[in-house]
C-alpha positions as CSV (number, residue, x, y, z in Angstrom):
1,X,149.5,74.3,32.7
2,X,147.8,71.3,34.5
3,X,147.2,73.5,37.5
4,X,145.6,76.6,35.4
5,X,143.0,74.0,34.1
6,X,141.8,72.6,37.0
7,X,141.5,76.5,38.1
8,X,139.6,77.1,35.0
9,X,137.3,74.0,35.7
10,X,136.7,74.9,39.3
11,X,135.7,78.3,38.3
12,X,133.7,77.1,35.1
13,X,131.9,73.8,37.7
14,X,130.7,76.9,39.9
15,X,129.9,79.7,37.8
16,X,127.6,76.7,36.0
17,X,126.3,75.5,39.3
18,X,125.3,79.2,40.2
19,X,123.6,79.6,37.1
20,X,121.5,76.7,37.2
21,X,120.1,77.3,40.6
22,X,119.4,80.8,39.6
23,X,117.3,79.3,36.3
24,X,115.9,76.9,38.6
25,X,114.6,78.9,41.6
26,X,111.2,79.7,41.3
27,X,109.4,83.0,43.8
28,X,107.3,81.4,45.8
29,X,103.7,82.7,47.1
30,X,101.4,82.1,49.7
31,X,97.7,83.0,49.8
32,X,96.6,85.2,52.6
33,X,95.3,82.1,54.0
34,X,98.0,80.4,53.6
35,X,99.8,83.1,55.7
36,X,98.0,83.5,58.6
37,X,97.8,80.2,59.6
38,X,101.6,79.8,59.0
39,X,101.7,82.3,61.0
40,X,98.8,81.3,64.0
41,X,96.3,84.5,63.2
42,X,92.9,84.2,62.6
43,X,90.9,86.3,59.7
44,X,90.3,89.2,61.8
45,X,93.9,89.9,62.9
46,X,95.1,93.1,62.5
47,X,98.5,94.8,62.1
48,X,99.9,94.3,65.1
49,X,98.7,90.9,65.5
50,X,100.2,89.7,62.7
51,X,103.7,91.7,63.6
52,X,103.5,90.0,67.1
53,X,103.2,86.6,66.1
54,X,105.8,86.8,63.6
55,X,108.2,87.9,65.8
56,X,107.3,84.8,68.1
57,X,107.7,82.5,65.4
58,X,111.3,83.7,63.9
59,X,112.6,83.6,67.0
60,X,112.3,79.7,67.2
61,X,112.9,79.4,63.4
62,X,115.8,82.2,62.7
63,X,119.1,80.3,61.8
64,X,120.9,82.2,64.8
65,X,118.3,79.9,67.2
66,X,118.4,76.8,65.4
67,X,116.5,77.2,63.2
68,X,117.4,77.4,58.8
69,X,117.4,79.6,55.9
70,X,114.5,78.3,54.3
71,X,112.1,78.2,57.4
72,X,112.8,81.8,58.3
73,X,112.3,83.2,54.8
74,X,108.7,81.4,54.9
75,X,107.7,82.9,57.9
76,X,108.8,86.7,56.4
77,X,106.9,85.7,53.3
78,X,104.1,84.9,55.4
79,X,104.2,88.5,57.5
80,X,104.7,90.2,54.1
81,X,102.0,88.3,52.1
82,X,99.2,89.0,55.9
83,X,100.2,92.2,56.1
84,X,99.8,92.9,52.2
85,X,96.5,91.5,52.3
86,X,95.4,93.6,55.3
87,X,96.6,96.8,53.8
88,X,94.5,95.5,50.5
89,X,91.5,95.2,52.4
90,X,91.5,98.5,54.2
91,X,91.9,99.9,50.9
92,X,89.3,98.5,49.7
93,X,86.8,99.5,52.3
């Protein structure tokens, strides 16, 4: 009996602990500035630009080299966020 409660607590600690980080986690968002100079690109970059320095980058920061979780997903924010501004502005034009 003892040993199906601490089972039942276990289970109970993390299903709560999931839960709260969920409820807690907020998206996060960069402004295109914000991105490119995360990323090193100036204003004027263009696609390809912005793919190639991104590629530099997470290669120092991807978890594989070194690097962590957190830093890598910033830097794919960043490429997303550049290259959804870039595809905004050539919409635009």
């Amino acid at each position: 009996m003892l040993k199906l409660l601490l089972v039942a607590a276990v289970i109970a600690l993390g299903w709560w602990l999931l839960v709260r980080q969920r409820r807690t986690a907020r998206p996060e968002t960069l402004s295109a500035e914000e991105a490119r100079a995360l990323l090193g690109v100036g204003p004027d970059a263009d696609a390809d630009a912005i793919r190639l320095a991104h590629r530099r980058l997470i290669a120092q920061v991807h978890p594989d080299a070194g690097g962590t979780v957190e830093l890598a997903r910033r830097v794919n924010l960043a490429r997303d966020v550049a290259l959804a501004a870039l595809s905004g502005e050539t919409s635009r034009r």
